[in-house]
C-alpha positions as CSV (number, residue, x, y, z in Angstrom):
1,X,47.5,0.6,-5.6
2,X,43.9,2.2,-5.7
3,X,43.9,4.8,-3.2
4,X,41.5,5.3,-0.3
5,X,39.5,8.0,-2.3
6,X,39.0,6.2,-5.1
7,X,38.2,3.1,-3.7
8,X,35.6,4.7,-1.7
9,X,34.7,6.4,-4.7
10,X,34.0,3.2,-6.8
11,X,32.3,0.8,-3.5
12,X,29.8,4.1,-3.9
13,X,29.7,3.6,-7.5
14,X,29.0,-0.2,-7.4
15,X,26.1,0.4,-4.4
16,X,24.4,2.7,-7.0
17,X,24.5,0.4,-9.6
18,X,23.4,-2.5,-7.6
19,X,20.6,-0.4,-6.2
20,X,19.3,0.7,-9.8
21,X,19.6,-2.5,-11.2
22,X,17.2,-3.7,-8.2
23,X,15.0,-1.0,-8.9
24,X,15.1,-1.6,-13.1
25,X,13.6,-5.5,-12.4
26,X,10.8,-6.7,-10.4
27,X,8.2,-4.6,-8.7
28,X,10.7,-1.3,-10.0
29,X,10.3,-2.4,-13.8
30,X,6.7,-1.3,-13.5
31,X,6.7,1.5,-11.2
32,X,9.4,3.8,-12.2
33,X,10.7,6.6,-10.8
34,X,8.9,9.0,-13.0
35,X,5.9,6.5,-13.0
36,X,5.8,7.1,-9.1
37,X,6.2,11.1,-9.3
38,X,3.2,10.9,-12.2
39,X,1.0,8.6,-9.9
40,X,1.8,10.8,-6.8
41,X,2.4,14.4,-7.6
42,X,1.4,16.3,-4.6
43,X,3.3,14.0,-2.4
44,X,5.7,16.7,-1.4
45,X,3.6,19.6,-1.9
46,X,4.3,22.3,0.9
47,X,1.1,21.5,2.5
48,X,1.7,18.1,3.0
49,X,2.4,16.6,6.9
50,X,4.0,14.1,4.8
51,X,6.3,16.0,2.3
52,X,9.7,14.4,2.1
53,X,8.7,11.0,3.2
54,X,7.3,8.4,1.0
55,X,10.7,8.9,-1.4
56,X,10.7,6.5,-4.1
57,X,13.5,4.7,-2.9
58,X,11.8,3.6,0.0
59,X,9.3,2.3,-1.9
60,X,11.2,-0.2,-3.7
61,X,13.6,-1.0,-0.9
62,X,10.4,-2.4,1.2
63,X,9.4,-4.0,-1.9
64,X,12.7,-5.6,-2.5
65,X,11.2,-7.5,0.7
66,X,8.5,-9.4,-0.2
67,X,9.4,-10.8,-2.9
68,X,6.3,-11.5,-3.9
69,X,4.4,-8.3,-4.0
70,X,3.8,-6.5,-7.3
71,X,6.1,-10.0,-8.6
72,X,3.5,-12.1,-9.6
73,X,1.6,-14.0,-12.7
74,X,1.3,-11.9,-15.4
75,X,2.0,-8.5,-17.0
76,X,-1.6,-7.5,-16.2
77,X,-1.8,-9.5,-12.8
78,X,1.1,-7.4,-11.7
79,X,-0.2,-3.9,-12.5
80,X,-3.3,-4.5,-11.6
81,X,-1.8,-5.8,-7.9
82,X,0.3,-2.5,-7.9
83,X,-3.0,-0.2,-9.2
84,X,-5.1,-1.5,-6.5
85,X,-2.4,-1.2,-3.7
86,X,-2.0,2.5,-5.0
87,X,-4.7,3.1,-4.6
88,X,-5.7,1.6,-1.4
89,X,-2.9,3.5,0.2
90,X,-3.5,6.6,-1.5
91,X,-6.6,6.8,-0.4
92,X,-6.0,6.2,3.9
93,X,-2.8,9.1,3.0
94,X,-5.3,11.2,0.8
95,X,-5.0,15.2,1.2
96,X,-7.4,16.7,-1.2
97,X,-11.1,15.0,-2.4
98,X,-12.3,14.1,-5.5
99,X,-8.9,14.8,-7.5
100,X,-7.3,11.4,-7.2
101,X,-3.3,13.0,-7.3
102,X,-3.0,13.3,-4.3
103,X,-1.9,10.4,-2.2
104,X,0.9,10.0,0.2
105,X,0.0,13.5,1.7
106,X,-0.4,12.3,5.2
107,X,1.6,9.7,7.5
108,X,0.1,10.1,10.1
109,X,-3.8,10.0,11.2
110,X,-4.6,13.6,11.8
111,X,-6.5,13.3,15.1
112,X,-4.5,10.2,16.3
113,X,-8.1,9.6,18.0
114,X,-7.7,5.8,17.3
115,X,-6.6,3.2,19.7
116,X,-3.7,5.7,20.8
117,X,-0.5,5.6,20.8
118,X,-1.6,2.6,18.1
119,X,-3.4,5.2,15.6
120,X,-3.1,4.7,12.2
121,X,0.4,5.6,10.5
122,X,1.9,4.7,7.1
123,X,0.4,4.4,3.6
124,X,-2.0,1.7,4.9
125,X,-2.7,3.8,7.7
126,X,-1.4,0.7,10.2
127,X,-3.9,1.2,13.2
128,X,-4.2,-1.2,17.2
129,X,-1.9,-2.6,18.4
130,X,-2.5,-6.3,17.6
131,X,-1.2,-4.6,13.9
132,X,1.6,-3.2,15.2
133,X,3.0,-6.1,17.1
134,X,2.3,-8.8,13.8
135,X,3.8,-6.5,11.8
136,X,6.6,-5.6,13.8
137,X,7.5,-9.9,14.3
138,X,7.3,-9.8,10.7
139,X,9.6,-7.2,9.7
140,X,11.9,-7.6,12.8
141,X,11.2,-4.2,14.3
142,X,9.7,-4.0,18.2
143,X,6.4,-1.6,16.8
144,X,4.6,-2.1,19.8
145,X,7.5,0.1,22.1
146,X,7.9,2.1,19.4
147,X,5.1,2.9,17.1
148,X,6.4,6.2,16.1
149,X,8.9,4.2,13.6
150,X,5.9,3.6,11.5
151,X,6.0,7.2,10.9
152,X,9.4,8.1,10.9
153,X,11.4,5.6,9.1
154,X,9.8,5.2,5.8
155,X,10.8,1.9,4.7
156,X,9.9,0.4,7.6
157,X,6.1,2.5,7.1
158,X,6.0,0.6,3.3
159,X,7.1,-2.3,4.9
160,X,4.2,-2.4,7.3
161,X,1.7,-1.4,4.9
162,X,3.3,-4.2,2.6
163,X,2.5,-7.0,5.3
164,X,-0.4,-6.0,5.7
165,X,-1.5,-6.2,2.0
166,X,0.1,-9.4,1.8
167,X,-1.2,-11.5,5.0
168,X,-4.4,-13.3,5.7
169,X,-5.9,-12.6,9.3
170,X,-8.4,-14.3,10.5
171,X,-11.0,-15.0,8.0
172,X,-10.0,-12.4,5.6
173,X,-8.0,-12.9,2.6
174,X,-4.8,-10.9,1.7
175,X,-5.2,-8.3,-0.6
176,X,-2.6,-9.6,-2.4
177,X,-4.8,-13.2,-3.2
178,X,-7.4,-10.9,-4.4
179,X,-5.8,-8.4,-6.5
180,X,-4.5,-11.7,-8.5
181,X,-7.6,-13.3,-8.2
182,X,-7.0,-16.0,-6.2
183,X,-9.1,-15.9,-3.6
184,X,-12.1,-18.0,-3.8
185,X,-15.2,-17.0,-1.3
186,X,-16.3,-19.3,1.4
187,X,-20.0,-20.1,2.1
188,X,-20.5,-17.4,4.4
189,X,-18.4,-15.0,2.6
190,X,-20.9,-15.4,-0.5
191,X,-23.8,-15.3,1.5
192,X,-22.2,-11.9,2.9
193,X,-22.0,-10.6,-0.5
194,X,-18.4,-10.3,-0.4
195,X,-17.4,-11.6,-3.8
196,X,-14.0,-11.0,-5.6
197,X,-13.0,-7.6,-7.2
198,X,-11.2,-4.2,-5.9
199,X,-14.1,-3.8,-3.7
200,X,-13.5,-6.7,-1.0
201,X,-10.1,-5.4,-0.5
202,X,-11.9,-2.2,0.8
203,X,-13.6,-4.5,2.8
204,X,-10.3,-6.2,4.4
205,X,-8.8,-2.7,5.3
206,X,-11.8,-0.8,6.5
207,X,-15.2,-3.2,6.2
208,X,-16.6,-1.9,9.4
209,X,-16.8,1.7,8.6
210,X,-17.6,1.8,4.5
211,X,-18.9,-1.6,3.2
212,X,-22.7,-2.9,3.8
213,X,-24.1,0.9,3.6
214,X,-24.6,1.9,-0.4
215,X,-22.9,4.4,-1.3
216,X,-20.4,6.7,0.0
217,X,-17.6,9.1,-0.2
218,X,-14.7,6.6,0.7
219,X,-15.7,4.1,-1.9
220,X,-15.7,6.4,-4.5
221,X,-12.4,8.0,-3.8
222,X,-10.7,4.4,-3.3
223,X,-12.3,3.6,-6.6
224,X,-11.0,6.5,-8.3
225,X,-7.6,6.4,-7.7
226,X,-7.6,3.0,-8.6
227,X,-9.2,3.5,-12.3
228,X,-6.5,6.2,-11.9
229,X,-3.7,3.8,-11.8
230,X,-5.3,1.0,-13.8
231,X,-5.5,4.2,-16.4
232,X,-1.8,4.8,-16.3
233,X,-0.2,1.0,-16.4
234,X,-2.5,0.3,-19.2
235,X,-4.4,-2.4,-17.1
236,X,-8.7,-3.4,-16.8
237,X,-9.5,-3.1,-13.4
238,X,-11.9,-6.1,-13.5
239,X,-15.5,-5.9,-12.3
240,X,-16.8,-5.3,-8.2
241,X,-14.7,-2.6,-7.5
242,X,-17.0,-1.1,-4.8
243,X,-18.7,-2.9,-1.2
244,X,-21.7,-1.5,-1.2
245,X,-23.9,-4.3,-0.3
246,X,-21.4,-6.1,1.0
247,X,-21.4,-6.7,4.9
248,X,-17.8,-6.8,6.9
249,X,-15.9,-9.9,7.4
250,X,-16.5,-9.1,11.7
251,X,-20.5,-9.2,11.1
């Protein structure tokens, strides 16, 4: 008979194998472990409020739950997705300017200024608390009594930040739709100058403070760590990356 010990020993074993060969396919085929430490190095730099926290296994157990995020069409589809998620997310958890390495610094909005205790948390930065209760029905956590797990578990944080890149509100697209291309602009949305490309997804997450006023800091910073990423999966990044002239889907 296998003993206790050992058959402890191998239920641990399987688990790891089952959890590597979950990370080796899908979203994990493309962002690697050592892909993820190379897009992200100052993650867990001492400085960071975030050190510790965005772990890589978090990462691909949210992804593990929408199936189809960083899944879908093809090889160039998919790391372009990924790329502009990235750096979406890298930029709302940015913690130095103009270098584009380092994302995932913060978890946490630093003045927690906005629509308190609802501020933004989590690599999207999940802010109000219309957010926090759709996200929370859609991941099965309560988020409006208790925000702070945005912020303290981090699968749940990437989940959040994953449902949020992947659902329509209102009458803005996914991100997901356009990263793949698949959006195609209304009436109004063309006559808003909101046309497809890395730039309208700006537009989805914060329109109302950076789109529809030329340039500016935040564009550029989102844009770089995209070409970043697009850069390191060996993907084109497509044309409209920035929003410029486009006015917000509230206006």
């Amino acid at each position: 008979l296998v003993s206790m010990a050992r058959f402890a020993a191998l239920a641990a074993l399987l688990l790891a194998v089952a959890v590597g060969g979950a990370a080796a396919q899908g979203v994990g085929s493309v962002i690697t472990q050592s892909m993820y430490a190379s897009m992200l190095p100052n993650r867990d730099n001492s400085l960071c409020p975030a050190r510790g926290f965005y772990t890589y296994d978090a990462f691909i157990a949210a992804a593990n739950t929408f199936p189809g995020f960083g899944t879908t069409g093809s090889a160039d589809d998919v790391k372009r997705e990924l790329a502009a998620f990235f750096g979406q997310t890298s930029h709302e958890t940015t913690g130095a300017a103009d270098q584009f390495q380092s994302g995932y610094c913060f978890k946490e909005e630093i003045n927690k200024a906005t629509s308190p205790p609802y501020y933004g948390r989590g690599p999207i930065q999940l802010t109000g608390q219309s957010n926090y209760d759709l996200a929370g029905r859609a991941i099965g956590k309560d988020l409006v009594s208790n925000p702070d797990l945005v912020s303290t578990d981090a699968v749940v944080s990437f989940r959040t930040a994953m449902w949020f890149w992947m659902t329509a509100q209102g009458n803005k697209p996914s991100s997901h739709d356009v990263a793949l291309g698949r959006w195609t602009p209304t009436a109004a949305d063309t006559a808003a100058g909101r046309v497809p490309g890395y730039g309208v997804i700006t537009n989805i997450i914060n329109g109302g403070l950076e789109c529809g006023m030329g340039r500016n800091d935040a564009n550029v910073d989102r844009i770089g760590y995209y070409m970043r990423y697009c850069g390191m999966l060996g993907t084109a990044t497509g044309g409209n990356l920035e929003c410029y002239t486009q006015r917000n889907f509230a206006s």
